[in-house]
TINU-80176 format. One record per residue: residue number from 1; z, y, x of N, C-alpha, C, O in turn. Coordinates in pm, whole numbers, padded with zeros to 5 digits. Atoms other than C-alpha are relative to their C-alpha. Layout:
<sites>
{site NUM; {Z; Y; X}; {Z; Y; X}; {Z; Y; X}; {Z; Y; X}}
...
</sites>
This chain:
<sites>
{site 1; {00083; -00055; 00105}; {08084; -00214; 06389}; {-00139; 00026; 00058}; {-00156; 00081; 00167}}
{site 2; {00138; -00005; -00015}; {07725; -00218; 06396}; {-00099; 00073; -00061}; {-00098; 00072; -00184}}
{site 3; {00092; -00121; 00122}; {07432; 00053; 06281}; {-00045; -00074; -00133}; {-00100; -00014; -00225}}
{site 4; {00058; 00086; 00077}; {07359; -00245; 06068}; {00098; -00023; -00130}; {00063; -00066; -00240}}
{site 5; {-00075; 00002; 00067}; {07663; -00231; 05912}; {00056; 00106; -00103}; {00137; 00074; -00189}}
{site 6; {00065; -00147; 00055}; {07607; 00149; 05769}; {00049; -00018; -00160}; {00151; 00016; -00220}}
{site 7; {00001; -00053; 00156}; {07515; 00103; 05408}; {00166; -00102; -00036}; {00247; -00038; -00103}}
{site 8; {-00154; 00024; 00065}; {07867; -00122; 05334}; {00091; 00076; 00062}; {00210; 00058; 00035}}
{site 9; {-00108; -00075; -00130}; {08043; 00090; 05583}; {00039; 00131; -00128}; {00142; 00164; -00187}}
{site 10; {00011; -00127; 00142}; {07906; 00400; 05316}; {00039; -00040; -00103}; {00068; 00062; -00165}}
{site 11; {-00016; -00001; 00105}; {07986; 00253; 05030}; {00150; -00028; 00000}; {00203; 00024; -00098}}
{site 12; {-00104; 00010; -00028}; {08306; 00163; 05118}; {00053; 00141; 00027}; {00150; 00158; -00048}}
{site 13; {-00021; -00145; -00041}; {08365; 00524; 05238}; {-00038; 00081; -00138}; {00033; 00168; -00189}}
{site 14; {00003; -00084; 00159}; {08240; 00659; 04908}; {00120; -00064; -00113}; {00195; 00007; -00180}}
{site 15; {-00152; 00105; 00063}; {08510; 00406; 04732}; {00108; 00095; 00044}; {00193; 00117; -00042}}
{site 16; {-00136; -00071; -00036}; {08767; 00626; 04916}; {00002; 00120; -00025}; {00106; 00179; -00053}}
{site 17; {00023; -00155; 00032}; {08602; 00969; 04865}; {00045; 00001; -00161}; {00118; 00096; -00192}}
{site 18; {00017; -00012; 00163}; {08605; 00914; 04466}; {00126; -00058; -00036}; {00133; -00075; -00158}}
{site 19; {-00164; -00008; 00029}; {09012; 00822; 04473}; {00047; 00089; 00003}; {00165; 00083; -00032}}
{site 20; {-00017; -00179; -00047}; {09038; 01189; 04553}; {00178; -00035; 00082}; {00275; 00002; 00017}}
{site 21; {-00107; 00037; -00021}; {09339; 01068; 04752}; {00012; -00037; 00159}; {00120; -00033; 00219}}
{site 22; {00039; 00041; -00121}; {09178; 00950; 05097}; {-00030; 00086; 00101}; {00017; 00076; 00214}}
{site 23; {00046; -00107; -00097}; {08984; 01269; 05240}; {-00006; 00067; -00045}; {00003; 00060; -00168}}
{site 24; {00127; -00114; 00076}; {08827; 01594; 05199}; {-00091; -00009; -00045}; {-00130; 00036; -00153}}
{site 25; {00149; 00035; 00032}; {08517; 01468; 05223}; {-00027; 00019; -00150}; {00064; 00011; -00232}}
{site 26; {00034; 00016; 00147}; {08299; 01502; 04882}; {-00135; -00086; 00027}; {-00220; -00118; -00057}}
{site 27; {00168; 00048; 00036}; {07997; 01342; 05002}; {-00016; -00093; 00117}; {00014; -00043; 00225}}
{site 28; {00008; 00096; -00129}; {07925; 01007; 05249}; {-00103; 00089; 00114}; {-00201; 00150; 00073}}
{site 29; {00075; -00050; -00107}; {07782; 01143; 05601}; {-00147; -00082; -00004}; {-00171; -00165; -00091}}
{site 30; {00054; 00068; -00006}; {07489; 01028; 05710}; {00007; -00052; 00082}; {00064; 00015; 00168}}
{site 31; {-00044; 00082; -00121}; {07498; 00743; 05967}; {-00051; 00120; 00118}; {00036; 00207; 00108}}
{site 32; {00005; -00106; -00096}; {07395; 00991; 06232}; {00105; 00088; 00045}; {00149; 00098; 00160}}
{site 33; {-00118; -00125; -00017}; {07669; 01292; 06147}; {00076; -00115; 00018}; {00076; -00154; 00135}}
{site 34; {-00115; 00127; -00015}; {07922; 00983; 06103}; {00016; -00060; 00147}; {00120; -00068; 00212}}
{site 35; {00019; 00102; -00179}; {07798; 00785; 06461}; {00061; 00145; 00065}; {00159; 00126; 00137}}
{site 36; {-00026; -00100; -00114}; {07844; 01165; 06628}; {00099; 00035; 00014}; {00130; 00080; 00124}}
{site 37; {-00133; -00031; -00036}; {08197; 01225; 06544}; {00073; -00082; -00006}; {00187; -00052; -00042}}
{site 38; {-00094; 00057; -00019}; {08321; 00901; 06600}; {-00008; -00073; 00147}; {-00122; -00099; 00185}}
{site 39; {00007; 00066; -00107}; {08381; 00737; 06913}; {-00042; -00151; 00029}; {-00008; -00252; -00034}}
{site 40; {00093; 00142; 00028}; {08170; 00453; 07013}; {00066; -00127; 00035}; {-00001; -00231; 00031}}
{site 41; {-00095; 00113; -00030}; {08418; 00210; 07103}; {00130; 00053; -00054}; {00168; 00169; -00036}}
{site 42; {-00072; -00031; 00097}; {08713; 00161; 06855}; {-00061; 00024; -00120}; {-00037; 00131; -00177}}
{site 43; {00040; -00009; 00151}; {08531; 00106; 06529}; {-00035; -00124; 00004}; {-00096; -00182; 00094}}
{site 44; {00010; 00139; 00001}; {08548; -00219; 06381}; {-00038; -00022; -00197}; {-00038; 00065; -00284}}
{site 45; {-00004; 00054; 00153}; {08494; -00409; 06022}; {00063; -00128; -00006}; {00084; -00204; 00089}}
{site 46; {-00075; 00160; 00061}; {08662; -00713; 05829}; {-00122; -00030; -00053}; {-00205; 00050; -00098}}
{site 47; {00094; 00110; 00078}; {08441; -00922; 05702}; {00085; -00124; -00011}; {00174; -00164; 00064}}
{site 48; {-00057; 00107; 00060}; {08516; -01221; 05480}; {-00152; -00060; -00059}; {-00217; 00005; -00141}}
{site 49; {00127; 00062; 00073}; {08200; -01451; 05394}; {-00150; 00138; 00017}; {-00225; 00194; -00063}}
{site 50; {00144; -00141; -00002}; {07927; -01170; 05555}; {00026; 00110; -00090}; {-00040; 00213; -00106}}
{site 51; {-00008; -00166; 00099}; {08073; -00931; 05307}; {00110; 00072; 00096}; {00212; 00015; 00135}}
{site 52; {-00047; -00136; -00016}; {08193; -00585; 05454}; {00154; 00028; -00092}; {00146; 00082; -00202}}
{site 53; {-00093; -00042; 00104}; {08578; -00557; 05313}; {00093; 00099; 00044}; {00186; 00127; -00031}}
{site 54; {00004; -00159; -00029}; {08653; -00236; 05510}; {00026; 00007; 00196}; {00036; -00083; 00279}}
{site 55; {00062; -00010; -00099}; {08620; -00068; 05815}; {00139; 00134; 00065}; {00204; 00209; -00008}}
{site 56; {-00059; -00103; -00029}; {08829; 00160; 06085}; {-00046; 00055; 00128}; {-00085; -00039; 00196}}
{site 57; {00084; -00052; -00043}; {08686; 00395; 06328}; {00100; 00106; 00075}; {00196; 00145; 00009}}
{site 58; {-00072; -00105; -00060}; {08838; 00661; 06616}; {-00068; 00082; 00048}; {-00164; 00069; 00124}}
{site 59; {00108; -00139; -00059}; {08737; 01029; 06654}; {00108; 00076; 00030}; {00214; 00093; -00029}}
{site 60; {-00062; -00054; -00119}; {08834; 01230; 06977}; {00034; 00145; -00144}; {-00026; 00195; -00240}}
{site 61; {-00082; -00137; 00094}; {09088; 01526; 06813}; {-00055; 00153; 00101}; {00017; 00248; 00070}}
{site 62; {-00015; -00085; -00111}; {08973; 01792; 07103}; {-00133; -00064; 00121}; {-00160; -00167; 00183}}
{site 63; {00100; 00051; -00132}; {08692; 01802; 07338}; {00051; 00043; 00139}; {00003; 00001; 00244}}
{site 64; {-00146; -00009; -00168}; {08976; 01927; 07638}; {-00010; -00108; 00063}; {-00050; -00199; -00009}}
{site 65; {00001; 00091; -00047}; {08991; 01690; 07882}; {00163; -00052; 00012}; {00220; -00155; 00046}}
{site 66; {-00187; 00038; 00008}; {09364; 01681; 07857}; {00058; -00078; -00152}; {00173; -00120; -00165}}
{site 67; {-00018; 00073; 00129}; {09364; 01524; 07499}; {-00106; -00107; 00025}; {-00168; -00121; -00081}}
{site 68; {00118; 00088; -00021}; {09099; 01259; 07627}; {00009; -00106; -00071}; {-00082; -00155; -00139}}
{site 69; {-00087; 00098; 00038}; {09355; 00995; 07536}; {00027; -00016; -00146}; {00059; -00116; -00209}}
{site 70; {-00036; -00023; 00153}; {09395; 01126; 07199}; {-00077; -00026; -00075}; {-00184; 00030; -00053}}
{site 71; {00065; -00024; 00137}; {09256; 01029; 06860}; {00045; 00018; -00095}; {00161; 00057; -00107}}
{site 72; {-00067; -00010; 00110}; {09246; 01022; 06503}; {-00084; -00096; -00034}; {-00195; -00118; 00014}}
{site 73; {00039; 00128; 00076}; {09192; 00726; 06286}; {-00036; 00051; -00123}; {00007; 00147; -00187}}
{site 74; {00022; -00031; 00158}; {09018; 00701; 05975}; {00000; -00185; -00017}; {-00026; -00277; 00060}}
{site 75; {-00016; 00183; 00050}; {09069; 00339; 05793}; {-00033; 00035; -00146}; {00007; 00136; -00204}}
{site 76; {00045; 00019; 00162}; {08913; 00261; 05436}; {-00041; -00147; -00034}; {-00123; -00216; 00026}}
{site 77; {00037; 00148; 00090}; {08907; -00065; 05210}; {-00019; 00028; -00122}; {00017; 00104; -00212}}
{site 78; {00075; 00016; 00170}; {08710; -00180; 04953}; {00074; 00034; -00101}; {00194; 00033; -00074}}
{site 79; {-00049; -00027; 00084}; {08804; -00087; 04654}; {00093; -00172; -00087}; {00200; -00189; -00146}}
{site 80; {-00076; 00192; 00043}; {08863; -00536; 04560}; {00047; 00009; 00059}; {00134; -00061; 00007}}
{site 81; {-00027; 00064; -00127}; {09002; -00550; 04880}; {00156; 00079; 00052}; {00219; 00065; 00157}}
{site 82; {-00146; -00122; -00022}; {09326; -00281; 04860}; {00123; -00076; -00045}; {00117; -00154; -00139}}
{site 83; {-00175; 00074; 00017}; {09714; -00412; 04854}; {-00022; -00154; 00052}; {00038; -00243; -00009}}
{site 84; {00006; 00154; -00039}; {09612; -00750; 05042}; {00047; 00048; 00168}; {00032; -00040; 00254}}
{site 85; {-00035; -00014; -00219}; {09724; -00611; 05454}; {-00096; -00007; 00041}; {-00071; -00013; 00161}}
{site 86; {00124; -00071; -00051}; {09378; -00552; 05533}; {-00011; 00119; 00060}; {-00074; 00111; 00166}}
{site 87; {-00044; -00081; -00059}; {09453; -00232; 05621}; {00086; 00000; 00121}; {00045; 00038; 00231}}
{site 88; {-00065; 00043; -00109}; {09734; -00322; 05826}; {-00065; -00056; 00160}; {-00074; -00001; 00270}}
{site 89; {00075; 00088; -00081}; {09559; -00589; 06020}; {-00104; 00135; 00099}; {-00090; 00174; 00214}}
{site 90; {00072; -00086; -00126}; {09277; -00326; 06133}; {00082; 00108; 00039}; {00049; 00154; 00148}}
{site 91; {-00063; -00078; -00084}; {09528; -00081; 06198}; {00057; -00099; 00125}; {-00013; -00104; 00226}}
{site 92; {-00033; 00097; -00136}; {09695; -00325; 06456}; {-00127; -00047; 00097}; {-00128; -00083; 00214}}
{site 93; {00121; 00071; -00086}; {09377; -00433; 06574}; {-00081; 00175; 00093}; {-00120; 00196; 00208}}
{site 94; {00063; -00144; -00087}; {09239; -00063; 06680}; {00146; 00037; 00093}; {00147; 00038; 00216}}
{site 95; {-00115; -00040; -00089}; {09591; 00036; 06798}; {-00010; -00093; 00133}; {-00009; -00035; 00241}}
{site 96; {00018; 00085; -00119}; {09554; -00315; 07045}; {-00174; 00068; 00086}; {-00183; 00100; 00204}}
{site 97; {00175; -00016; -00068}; {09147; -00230; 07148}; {00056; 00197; 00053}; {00007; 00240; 00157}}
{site 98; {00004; -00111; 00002}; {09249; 00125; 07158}; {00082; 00084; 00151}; {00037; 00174; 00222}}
{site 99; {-00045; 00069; -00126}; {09501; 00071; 07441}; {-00049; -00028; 00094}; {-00045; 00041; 00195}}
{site 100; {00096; 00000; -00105}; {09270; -00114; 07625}; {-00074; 00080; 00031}; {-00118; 00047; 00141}}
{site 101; {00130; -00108; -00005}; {09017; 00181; 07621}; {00108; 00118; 00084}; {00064; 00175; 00184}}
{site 102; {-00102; -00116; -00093}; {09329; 00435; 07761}; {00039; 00087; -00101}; {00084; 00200; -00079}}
{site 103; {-00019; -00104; 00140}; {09374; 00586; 07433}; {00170; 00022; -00030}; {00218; -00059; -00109}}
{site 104; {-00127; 00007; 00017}; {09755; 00695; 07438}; {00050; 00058; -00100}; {00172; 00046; -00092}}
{site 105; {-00079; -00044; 00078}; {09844; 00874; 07135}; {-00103; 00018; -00100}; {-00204; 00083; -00073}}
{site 106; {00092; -00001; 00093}; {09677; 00813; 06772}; {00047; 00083; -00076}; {00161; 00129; -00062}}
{site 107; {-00083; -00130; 00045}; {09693; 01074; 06519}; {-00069; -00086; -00140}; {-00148; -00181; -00137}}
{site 108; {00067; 00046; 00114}; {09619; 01014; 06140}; {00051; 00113; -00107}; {00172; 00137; -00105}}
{site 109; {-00055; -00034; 00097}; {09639; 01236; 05838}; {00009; -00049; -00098}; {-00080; -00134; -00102}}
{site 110; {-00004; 00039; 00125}; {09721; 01147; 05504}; {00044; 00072; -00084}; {00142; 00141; -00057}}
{site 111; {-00067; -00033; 00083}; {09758; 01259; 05177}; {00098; -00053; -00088}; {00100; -00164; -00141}}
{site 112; {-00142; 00030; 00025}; {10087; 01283; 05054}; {-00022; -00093; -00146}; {00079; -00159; -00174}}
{site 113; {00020; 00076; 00092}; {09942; 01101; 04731}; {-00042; -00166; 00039}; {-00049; -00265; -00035}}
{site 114; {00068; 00162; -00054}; {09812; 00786; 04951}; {00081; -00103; 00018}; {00066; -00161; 00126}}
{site 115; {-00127; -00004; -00001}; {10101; 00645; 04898}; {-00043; -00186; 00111}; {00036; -00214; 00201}}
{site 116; {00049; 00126; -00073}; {09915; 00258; 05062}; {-00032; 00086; 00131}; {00048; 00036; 00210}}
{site 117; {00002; -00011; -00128}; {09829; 00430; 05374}; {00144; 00065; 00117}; {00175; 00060; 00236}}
{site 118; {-00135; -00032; -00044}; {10159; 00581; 05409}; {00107; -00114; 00073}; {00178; -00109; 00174}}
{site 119; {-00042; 00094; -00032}; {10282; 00260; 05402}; {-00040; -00081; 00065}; {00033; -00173; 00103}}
{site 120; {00070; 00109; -00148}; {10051; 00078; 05646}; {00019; 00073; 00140}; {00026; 00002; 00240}}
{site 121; {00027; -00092; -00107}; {10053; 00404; 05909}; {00214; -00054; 00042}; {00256; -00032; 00156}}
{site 122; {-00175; -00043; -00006}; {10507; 00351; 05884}; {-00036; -00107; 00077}; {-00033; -00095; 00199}}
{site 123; {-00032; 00168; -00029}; {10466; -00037; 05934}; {-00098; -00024; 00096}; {-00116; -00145; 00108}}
{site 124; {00042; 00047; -00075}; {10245; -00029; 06190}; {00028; 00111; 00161}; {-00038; 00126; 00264}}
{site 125; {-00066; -00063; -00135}; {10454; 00196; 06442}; {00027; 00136; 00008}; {00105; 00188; 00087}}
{site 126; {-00008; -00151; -00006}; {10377; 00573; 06318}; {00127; 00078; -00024}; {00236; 00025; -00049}}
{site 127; {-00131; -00067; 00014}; {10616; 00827; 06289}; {-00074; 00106; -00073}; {-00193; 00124; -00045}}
{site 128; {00029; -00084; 00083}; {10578; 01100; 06030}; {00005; 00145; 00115}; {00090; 00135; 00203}}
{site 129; {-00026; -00116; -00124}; {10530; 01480; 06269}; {00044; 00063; -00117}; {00146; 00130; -00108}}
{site 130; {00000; -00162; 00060}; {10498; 01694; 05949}; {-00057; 00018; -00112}; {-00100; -00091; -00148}}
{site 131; {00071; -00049; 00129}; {10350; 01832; 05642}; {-00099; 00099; 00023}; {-00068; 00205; -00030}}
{site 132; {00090; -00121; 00025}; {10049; 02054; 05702}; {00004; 00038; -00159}; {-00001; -00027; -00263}}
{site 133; {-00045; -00079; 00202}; {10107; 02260; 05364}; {-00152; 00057; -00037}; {-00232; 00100; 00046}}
{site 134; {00106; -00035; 00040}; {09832; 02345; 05186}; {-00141; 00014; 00134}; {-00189; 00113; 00190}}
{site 135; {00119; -00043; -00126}; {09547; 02275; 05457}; {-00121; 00019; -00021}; {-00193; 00097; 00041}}
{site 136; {00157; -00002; 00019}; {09231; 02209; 05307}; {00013; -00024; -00151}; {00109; -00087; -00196}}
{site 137; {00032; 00000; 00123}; {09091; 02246; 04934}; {-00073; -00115; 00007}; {-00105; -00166; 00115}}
{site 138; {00012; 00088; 00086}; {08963; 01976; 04695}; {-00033; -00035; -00103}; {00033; -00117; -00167}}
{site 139; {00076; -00022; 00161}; {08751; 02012; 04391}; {00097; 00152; -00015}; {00161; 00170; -00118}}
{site 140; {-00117; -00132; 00030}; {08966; 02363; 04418}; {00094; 00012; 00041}; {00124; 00127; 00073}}
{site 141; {-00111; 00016; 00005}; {09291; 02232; 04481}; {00088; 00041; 00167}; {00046; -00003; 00274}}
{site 142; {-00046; 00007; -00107}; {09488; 02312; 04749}; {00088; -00126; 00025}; {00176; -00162; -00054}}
{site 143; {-00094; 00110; -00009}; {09631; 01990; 04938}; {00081; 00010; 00136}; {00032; 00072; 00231}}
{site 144; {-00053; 00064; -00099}; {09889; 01874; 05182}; {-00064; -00089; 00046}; {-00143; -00160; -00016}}
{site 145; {00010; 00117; -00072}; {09860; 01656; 05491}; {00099; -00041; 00070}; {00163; 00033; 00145}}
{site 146; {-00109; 00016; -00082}; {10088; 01485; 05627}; {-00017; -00100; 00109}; {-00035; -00221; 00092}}
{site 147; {00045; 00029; -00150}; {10034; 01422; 06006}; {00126; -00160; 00074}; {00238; -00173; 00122}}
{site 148; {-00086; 00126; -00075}; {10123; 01050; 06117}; {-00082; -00014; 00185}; {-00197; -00015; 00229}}
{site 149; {00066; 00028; -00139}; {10132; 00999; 06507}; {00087; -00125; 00060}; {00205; -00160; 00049}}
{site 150; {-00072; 00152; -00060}; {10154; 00660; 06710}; {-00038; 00054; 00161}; {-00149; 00089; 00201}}
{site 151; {00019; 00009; -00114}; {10250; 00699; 07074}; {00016; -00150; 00068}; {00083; -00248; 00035}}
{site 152; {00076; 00150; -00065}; {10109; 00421; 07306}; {00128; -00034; 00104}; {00158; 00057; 00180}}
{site 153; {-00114; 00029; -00065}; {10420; 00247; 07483}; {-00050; -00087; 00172}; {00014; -00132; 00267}}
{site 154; {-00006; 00077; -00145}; {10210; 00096; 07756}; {-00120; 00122; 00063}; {-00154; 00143; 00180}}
{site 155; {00127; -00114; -00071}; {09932; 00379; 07798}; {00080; 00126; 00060}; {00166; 00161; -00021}}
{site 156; {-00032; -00133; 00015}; {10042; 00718; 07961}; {00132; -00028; 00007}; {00202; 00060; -00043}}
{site 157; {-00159; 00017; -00035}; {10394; 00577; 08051}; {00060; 00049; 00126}; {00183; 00043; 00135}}
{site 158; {-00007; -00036; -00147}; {10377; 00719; 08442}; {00110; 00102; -00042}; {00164; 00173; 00043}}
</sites>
């Protein structure tokens, strides 16, 4: 992913904010806040014909040096571009790059309504930890998260 790649990166990211189903978020970052809490290696895009058809990105859970290894994934597709394994695909593809980098244990939340990321986070190795119960509000609402984690079978095996 490239700074160049920003405004489809955002709009794509606003596509997921306005499913009320994806994040907390209510409002796209600006490339700046966005670049600072994600890690600069491990963020990638699909592209199909120069078009942007979504994007996934890893931010450190803990500035400890003992969680160094650790992230959390955020993944979002176009709004055309949802129920085709696009998702999938860049999940497998950050989990492989992510590896190489020393990254041993990915974390992801989801809401329990996301019912497509549920099903890409299962099928691509996660294991369900839990239900955070009511964690964070939502136009008001109180929501669940439910905490998917992938441990790395070749990272952190000593």
């Amino acid at each position: 992913m490239l700074a160049t790649d920003w405004n489809s990166v955002a709009n794509i990211y606003k596509e997921g904010i306005e499913t009320g189903v994806a994040t907390f978020e209510t409002n796209v970052p600006s490339f700046d806040a966005w670049n600072k809490a994600h890690m600069t290696t491990c963020r990638f895009v699909a592209e199909k014909n120069d078009e942007i058809l979504g994007w996934v990105a890893l931010s450190p859970v803990s500035s400890r040096c003992v969680y160094g290894g650790v992230a959390e994934i955020s993944v979002y597709i176009s709004a055309t571009s949802r129920g085709k394994g696009l998702g999938k695909l860049l999940l497998e593809h950050v989990i492989d790059t992510s590896e190489k980098e020393g990254i041993w244990t990915l974390q992801s939340g989801v809401f329990p309504t996301n019912h497509g990321s549920i099903k890409i986070h299962k099928s691509t190795g996660f294991r369900m930890i839990g239900t955070r119960e009511r964690v964070g509000k939502l136009h008001g609402k109180w929501i669940d998260n439910i905490l998917f984690e992938r441990r790395s079978k070749v990272v952190g095996v000593d």
